[in-house]
VODREN-704053 format. One line per 2 residues: number of its first residue (from 1); their letters; for each residue x, y, z of C-alpha. Coordinates in steps of 0.25 Angstrom, whole numbers, plus 5000, padded with zeros to 4 digits. Layout:
N
NUM) A) X,Y,Z | ...
//
This chain:
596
1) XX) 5000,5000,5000 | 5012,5010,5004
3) XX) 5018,5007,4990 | 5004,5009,4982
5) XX) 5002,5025,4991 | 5015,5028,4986
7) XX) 5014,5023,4972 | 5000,5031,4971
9) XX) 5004,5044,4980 | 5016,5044,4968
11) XX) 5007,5040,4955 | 4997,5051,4961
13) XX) 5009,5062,4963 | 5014,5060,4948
15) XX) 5000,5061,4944 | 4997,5075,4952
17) XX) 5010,5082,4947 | 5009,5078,4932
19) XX) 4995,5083,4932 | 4998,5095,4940
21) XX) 5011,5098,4931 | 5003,5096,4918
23) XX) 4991,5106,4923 | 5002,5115,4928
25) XX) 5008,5113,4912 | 4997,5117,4907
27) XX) 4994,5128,4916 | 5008,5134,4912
29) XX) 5006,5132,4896 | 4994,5137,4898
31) XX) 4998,5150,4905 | 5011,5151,4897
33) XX) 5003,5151,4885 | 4993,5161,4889
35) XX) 5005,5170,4892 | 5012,5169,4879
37) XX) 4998,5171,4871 | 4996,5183,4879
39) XX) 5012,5186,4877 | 5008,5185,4862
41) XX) 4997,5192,4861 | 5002,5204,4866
43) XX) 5014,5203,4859 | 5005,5201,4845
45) XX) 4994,5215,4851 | 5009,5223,4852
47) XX) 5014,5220,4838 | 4998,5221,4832
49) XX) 5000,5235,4838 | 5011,5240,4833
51) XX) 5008,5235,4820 | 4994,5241,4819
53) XX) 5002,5254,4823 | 5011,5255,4811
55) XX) 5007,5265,4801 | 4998,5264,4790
57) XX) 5003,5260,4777 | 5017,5257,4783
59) XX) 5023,5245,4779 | 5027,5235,4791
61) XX) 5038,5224,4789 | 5030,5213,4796
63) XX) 5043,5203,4797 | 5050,5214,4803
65) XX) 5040,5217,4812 | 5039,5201,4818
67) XX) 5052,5200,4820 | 5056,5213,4828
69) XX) 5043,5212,4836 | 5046,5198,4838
71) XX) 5060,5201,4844 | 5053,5211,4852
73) XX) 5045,5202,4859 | 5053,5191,4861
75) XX) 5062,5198,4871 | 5056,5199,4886
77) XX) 5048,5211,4887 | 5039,5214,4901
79) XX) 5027,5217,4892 | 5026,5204,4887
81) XX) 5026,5197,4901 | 5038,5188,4906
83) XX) 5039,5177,4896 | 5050,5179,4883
85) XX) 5044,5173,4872 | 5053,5171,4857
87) XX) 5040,5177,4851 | 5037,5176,4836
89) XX) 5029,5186,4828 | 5022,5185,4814
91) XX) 5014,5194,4807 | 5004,5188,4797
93) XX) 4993,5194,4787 | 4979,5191,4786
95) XX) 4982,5183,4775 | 4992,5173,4786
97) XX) 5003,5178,4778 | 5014,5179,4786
99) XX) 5020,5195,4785 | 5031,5191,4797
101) XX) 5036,5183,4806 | 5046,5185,4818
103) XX) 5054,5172,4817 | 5051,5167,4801
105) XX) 5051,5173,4788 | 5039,5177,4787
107) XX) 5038,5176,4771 | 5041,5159,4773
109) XX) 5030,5159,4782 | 5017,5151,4778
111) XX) 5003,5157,4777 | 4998,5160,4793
113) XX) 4982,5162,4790 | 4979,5147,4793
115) XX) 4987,5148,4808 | 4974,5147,4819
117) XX) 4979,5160,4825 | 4980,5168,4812
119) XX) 4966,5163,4810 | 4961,5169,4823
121) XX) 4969,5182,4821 | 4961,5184,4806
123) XX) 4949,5183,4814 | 4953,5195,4823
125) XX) 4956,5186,4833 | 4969,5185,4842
127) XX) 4974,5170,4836 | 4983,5160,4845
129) XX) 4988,5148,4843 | 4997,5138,4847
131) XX) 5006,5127,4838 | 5019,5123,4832
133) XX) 5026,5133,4823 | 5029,5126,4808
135) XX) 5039,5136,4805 | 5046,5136,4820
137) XX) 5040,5124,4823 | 5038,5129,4840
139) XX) 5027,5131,4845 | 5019,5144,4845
141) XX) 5008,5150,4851 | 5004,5160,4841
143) XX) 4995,5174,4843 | 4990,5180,4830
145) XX) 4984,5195,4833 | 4977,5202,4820
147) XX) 4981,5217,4818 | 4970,5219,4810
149) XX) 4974,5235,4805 | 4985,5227,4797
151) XX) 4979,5215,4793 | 4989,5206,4798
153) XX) 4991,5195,4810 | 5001,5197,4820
155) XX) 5006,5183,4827 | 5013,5182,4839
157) XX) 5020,5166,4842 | 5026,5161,4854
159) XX) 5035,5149,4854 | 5032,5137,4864
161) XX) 5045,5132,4867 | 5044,5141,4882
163) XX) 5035,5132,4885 | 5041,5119,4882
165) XX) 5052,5123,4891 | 5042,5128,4901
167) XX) 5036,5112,4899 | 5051,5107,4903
169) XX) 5051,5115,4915 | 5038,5110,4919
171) XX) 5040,5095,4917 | 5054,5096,4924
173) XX) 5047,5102,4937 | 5037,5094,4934
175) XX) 5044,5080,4936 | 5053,5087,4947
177) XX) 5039,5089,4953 | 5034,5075,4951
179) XX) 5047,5070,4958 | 5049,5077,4968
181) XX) 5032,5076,4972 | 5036,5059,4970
183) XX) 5047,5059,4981 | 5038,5068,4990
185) XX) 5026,5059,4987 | 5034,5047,4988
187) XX) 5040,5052,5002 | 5025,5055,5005
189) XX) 5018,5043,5002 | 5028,5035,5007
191) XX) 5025,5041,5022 | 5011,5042,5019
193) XX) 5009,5027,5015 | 5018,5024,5027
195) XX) 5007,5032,5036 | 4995,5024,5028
197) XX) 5001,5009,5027 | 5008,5009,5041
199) XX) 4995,5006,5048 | 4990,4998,5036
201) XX) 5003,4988,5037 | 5000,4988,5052
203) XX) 4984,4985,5049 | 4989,4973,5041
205) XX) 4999,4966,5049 | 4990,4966,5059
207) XX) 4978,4962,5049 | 4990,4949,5046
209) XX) 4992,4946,5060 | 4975,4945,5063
211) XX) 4975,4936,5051 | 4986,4928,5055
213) XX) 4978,4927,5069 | 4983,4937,5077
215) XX) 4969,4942,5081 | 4973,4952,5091
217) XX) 4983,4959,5082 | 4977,4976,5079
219) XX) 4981,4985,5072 | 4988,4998,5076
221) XX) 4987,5011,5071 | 4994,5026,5075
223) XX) 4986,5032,5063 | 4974,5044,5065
225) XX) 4969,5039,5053 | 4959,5030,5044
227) XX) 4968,5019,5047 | 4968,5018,5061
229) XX) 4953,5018,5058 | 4956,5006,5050
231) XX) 4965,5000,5061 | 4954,5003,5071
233) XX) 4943,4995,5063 | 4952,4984,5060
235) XX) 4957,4981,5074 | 4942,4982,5078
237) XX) 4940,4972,5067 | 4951,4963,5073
239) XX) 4944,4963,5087 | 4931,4959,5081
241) XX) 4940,4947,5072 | 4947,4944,5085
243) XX) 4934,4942,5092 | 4927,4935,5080
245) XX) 4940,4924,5079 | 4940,4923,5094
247) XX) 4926,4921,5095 | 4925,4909,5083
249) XX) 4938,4903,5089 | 4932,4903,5102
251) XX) 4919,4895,5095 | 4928,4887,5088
253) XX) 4935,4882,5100 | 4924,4879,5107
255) XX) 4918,4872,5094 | 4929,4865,5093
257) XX) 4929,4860,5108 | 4917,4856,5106
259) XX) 4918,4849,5093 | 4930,4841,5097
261) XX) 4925,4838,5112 | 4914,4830,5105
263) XX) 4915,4816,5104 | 4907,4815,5092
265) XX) 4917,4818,5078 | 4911,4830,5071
267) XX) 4914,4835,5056 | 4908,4845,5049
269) XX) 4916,4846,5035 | 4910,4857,5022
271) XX) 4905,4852,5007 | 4919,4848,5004
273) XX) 4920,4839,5015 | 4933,4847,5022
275) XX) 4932,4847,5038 | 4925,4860,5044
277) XX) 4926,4854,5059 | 4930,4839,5064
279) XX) 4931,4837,5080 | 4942,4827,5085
281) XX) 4932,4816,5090 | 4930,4817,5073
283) XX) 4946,4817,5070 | 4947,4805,5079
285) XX) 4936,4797,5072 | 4943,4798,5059
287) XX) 4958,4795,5066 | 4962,4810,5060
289) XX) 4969,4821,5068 | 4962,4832,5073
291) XX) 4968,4845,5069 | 4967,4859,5062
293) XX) 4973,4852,5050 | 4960,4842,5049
295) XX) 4948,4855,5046 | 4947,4856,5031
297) XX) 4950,4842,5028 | 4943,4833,5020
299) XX) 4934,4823,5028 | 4933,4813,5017
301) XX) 4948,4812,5021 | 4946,4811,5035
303) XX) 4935,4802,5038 | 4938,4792,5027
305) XX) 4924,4785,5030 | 4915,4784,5017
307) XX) 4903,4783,5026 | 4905,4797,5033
309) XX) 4909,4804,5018 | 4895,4800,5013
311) XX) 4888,4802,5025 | 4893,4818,5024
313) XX) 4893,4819,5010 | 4877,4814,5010
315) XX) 4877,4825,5022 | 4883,4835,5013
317) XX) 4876,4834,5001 | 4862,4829,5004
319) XX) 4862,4839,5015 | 4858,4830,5027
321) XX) 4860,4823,5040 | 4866,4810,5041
323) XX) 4867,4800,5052 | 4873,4786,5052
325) XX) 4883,4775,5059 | 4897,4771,5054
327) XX) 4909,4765,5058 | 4921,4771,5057
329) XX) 4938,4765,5060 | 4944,4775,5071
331) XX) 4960,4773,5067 | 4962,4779,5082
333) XX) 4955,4768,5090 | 4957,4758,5079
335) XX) 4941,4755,5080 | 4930,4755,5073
337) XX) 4920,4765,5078 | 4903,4766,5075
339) XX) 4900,4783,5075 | 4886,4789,5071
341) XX) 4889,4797,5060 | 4878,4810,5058
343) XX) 4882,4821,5046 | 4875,4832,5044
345) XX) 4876,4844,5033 | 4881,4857,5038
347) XX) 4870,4869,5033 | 4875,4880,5026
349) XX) 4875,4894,5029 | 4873,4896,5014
351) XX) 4858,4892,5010 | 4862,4889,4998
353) XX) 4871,4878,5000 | 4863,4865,5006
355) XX) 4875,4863,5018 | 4888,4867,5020
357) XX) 4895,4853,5023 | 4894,4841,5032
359) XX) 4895,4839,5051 | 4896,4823,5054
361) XX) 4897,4820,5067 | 4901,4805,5071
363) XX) 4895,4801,5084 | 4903,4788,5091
365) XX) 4893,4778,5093 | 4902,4765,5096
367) XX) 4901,4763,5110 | 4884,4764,5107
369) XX) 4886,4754,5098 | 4892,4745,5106
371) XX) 4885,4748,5119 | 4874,4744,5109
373) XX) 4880,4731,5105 | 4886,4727,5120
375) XX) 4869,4731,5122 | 4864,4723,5111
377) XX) 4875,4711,5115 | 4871,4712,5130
379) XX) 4857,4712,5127 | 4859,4699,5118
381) XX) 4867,4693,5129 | 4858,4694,5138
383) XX) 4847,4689,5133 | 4855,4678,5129
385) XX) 4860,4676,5144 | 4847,4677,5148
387) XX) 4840,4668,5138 | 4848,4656,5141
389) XX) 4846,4653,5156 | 4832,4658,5153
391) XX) 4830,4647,5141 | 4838,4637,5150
393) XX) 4827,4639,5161 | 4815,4640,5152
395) XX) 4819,4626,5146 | 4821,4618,5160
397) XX) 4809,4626,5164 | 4802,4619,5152
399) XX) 4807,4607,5155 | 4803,4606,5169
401) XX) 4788,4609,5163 | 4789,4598,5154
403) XX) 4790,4587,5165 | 4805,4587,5168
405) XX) 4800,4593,5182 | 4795,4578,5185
407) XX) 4810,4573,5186 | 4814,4579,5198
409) XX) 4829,4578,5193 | 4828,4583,5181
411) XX) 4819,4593,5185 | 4829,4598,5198
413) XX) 4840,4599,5186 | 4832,4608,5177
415) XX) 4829,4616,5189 | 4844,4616,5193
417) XX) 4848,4623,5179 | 4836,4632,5180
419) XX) 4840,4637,5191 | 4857,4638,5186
421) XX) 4850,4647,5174 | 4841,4655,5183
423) XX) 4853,4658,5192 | 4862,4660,5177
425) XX) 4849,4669,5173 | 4851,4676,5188
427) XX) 4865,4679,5186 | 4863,4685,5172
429) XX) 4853,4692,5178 | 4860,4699,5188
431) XX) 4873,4701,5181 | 4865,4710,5171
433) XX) 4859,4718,5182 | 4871,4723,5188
435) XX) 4880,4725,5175 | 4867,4734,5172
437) XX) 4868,4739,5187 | 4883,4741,5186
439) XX) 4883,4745,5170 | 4872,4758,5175
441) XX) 4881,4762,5187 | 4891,4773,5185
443) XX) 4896,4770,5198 | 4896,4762,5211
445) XX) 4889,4771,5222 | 4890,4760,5232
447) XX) 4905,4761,5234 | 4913,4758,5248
449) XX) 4929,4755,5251 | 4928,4740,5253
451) XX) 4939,4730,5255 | 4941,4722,5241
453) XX) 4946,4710,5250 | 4935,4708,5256
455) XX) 4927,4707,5243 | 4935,4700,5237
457) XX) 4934,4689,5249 | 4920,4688,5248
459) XX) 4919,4686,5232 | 4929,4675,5236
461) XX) 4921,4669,5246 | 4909,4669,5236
463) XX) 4914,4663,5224 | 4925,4654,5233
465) XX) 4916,4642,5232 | 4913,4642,5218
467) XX) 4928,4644,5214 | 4931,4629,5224
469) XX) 4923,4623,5214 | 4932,4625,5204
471) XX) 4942,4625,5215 | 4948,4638,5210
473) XX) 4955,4645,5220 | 4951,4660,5223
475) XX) 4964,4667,5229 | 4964,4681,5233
477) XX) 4976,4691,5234 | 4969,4704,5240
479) XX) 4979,4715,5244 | 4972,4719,5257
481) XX) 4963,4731,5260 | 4960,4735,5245
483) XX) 4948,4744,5247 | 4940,4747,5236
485) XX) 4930,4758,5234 | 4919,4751,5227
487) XX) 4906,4742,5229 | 4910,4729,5236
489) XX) 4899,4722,5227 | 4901,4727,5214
491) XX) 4916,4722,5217 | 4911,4709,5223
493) XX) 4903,4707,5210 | 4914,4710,5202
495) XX) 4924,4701,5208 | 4914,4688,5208
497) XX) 4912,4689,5192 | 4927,4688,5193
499) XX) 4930,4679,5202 | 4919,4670,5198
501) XX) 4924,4671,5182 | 4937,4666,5187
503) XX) 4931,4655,5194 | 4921,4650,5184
505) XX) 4934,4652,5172 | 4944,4647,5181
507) XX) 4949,4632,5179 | 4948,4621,5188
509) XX) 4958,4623,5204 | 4961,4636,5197
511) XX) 4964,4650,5205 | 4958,4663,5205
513) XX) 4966,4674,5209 | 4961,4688,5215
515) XX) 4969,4699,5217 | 4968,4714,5220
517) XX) 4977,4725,5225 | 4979,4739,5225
519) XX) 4988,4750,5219 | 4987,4766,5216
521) XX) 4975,4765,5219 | 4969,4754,5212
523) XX) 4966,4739,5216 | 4966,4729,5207
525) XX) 4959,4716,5207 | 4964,4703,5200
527) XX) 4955,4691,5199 | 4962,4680,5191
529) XX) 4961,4665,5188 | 4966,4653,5181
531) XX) 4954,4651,5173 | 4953,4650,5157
533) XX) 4957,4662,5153 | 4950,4673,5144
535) XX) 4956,4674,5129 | 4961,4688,5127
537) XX) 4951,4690,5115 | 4939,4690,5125
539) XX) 4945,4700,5135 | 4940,4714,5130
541) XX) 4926,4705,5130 | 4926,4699,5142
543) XX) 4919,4710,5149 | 4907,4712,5141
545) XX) 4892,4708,5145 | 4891,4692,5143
547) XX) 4904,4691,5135 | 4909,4677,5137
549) XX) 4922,4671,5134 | 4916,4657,5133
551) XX) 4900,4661,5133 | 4896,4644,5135
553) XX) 4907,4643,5146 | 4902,4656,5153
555) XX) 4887,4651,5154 | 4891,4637,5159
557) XX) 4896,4644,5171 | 4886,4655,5173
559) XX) 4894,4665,5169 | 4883,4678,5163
561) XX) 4893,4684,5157 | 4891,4698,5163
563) XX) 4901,4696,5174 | 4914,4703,5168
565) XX) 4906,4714,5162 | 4900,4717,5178
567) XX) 4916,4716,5184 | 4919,4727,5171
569) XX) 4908,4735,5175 | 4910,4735,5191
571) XX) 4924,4737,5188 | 4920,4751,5179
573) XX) 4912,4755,5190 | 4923,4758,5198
575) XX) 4932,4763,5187 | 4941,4749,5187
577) XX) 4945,4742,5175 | 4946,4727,5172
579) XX) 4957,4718,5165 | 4958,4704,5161
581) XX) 4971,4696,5159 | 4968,4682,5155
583) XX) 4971,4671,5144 | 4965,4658,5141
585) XX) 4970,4647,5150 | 4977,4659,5158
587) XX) 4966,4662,5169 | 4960,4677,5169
589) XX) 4964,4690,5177 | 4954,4701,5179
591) XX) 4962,4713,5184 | 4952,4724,5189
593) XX) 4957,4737,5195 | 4948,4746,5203
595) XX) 4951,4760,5210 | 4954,4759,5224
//
């Protein structure tokens, strides 16, 4: 800008004194003209004059006359004003003869009656005219004044060539002029485009450095003048910017904490199916990283599932909500997973276009599915658990009916293995009632300190007898005074499906070990035998409803099947964990850690 105020302050300079010099050239012709007509005119009224004064009859030497009048003049007289002029002097008759002439022979001359000022002298009027002389070849300026009492024309001429130098004077002050108003103007604009663009440069580093985000930058000014004004309305323009910014990052933060605090993955992508916004529940379903880098990406090339393209693209195009299930490959987890997919078209503000892209949102929906499943499979084994004691007791019963009551031995049989079913049905029963009890309850509210040795005596002491039938030996290794912050039955129960399992499992004179001790404030509870052993492929199963390693084995000695997925649960309830070592021919450990 500095550079276009100074080329244009010079262009304008150059302009302003070549119109000025060439006004004040014509002014100065124009005066100079004026006052050599005038110079001549009163030079041709004097000789008119004196010619009219000469005597009647009396013969005048016309060429004589010219040339003596002519040197007359010529010379600098106060009369005829300041200027000295080589003035030239011709007499001419009516007929444009010429009679005589000041600086020409005046018999070689041509006919002067066509000449524009003769013309206007024969019609009694003062003639002038200016041109180029053919026989001197200057230029004139030529007065013609009639002297009517003699029939003849006097002219008086003038040559030019004053003027040309007057022309070379004015053109060399005229460029001196132009030169020296240049350096002045270029001194001049230099400081005044200084005084204008200084604030400007300053306005515009600070402009760069609020685009490049320094929002807090504004602009300073010393001026008095439009451009503090400007500065003003610019800083004030700044704060309502910096407000606006802080305000839309401020909603974008807490959008975004919102967004990415969802469990639920969230896209919404445009027509061309580049990202607009992606949360990083959405990043982790996909395996992708979740970064600045990832908004305006394709998410063709992120999702990489056909189902989910076409779902959004039917979204898109058709302009309406979809909803369905699919299963997508998490590379993180290295599992598949089921999510309910819903898409939906993203309205335009424009209400010529139908929408303006495409949000899908993919809703996690795997751990449904299998509580549905573990509800589907529970509900299935249970009506199978229940519906075999209840067939075997209906078909003894109907036996009984159709005269097997008569035999009394055969009739105290059926009776005996009704009543082993009913009990079978009872167990069932109640095993389901307190894995419902146990699975509804968030915790134990009947809680006290209570000695784990003497529980762990009196499980013993009940299940003693039915481990000497197998004559399996039941030894306990209890560090002592082990208190335990829980509900004494809930523990007992826990540790009779246990011991019990290691009993009916175990092998003939075989042991089972019971352990527990404490350390940073934890006890740990062993319970181990030398049974059959568990293969490794059934231990992430063994504690699920009526899972059983060998199902026909299992109902042959009463087992329900419910009895490890109670221990798990109890255990839960206060915040313990459960682990199993064992292998086939091995024997099995349970190893159960519960806070102190």
């Amino acid at each position: 800008m500095k550079n276009k105020i100074v080329k244009y302050t010079i262009l304008l300079v150059i302009i302003a004194i070549t119109i000025a010099g060439i006004f004040t050239f014509a002014v100065s012709r124009y005066f100079y003209i004026t006052e050599v007509k005038n110079s001549c005119e009163n030079i041709a009224v004097l000789l008119a004059y004196q010619i009219e004064q000469q005597a009647a009859g009396s013969s005048i030497e016309y060429d004589n006359l010219a040339k003596s009048y002519a040197k007359i003049v010529s010379s600098k007289d106060s009369s005829l004003g300041s200027f000295s002029f080589a003035t030239r002097i011709t007499i001419i008759d009516d007929d444009g003869k010429v009679l005589g002439d000041s600086d020409s022979n005046a018999i070689e001359m041509e006919n002067h009656i066509s000449r524009k000022e003769i013309k206007a002298a024969l019609d009694g009027k003062l003639g002038f005219d200016e041109r180029l002389s053919k026989t001197l070849n200057l230029d004139y300026i030529y007065i013609a004044y009639p002297v009517k009492s003699k029939s003849i024309i006097v002219r008086v001429s003038v040559p030019l060539n004053q003027i040309n130098s007057i022309n070379k004077s004015f053109y060399l002050y005229t460029i001196i002029g132009v030169l020296v108003g240049l350096l002045l103007t270029v001194l001049i604009a230099v400081k005044v485009s200084g005084i204008i663009t200084a604030p400007l440069n300053k306005l515009i580093s600070t402009t760069k450095e609020i685009a490049n985000g320094n929002y807090k930058k504004r602009a300073a000014t010393s001026s008095d003048d439009e451009i503090k004004e400007l500065a003003c309305t610019f800083n004030e323009m700044a704060d309502k910017l910096d407000n606006t910014l802080c305000g839309i990052l401020d909603k974008n933060v807490r959008i975004d904490t919102i967004i990415n605090s969802m469990r639920d993955g969230i896209i919404a992508i445009d027509k061309n199916y580049k990202i607009l916004i992606i949360n990083t529940s959405a990043c982790d379903i996909f395996g992708v990283g979740y970064g600045p880098g990832i908004i305006g990406k394709s998410l063709l090339d992120i999702t990489k599932n056909p189902k989910i393209n076409s779902f959004l693209k039917d979204t898109i195009e058709n302009n309406v909500a979809l909803t369905d299930e699919i299963t997508i490959f998490s590379p993180r987890m290295v599992s598949n997973f089921i999510y309910k997919v819903y898409t939906n078209p993203i309205k335009s503000a424009d209400i010529k276009v139908q929408n303006a892209g495409g949000v899908i949102t993919l809703h996690n929906v795997t751990s449904v599915k299998k509580l549905e499943q573990i509800r589907t499979e529970f509900v299935s084994n249970v009506t199978h658990e229940l519906k075999t004691p209840l067939t075997s007791i209906r078909g003894f019963v109907e036996t009984l009916k159709d005269g097997a009551i008569e035999d009394t031995a055969v009739a105290i049989k059926f009776l005996d293995i009704i009543d082993i079913e009913a009990e079978r049905l009872y167990h069932l029963i109640n095993d389901i009632l307190q894995l419902s009890e146990i699975e509804i309850m968030r915790n134990d509210e009947h809680v006290s300190p209570n000695s784990l040795n003497l529980i762990v005596d009196d499980v013993v002491q009940l299940l003693e007898a039915s481990a000497n039938k197998k004559n399996i030996k039941l030894e306990v290794n209890i560090e002592t005074d082990i208190l335990i912050c829980i509900n004494k039955y809930r523990i007992k129960q826990m540790l009779i499906n246990l011991i019990d399992n290691a009993i009916k499992y175990n092998v003939e004179n075989g042991a089972v070990f019971i352990t527990a001790s404490k350390s940073k404030g934890t006890t740990t509870i062993s319970v181990k035998d030398t049974g059959i052993g568990i293969p490794q492929i059934h231990h992430s199963r063994i504690f699920e409803r009526f899972y059983r390693v060998d199902k026909g084995r299992s109902r042959n000695m009463g087992g329900t099947g419910l009895g490890l997925s109670i221990v798990k649960h109890i255990i839960n309830l206060y915040n313990g964990d459960i682990s199993v070592i064992s292998e086939p021919g091995k024997g099995t450990e349970f190893i159960i850690r519960l806070p102190l």
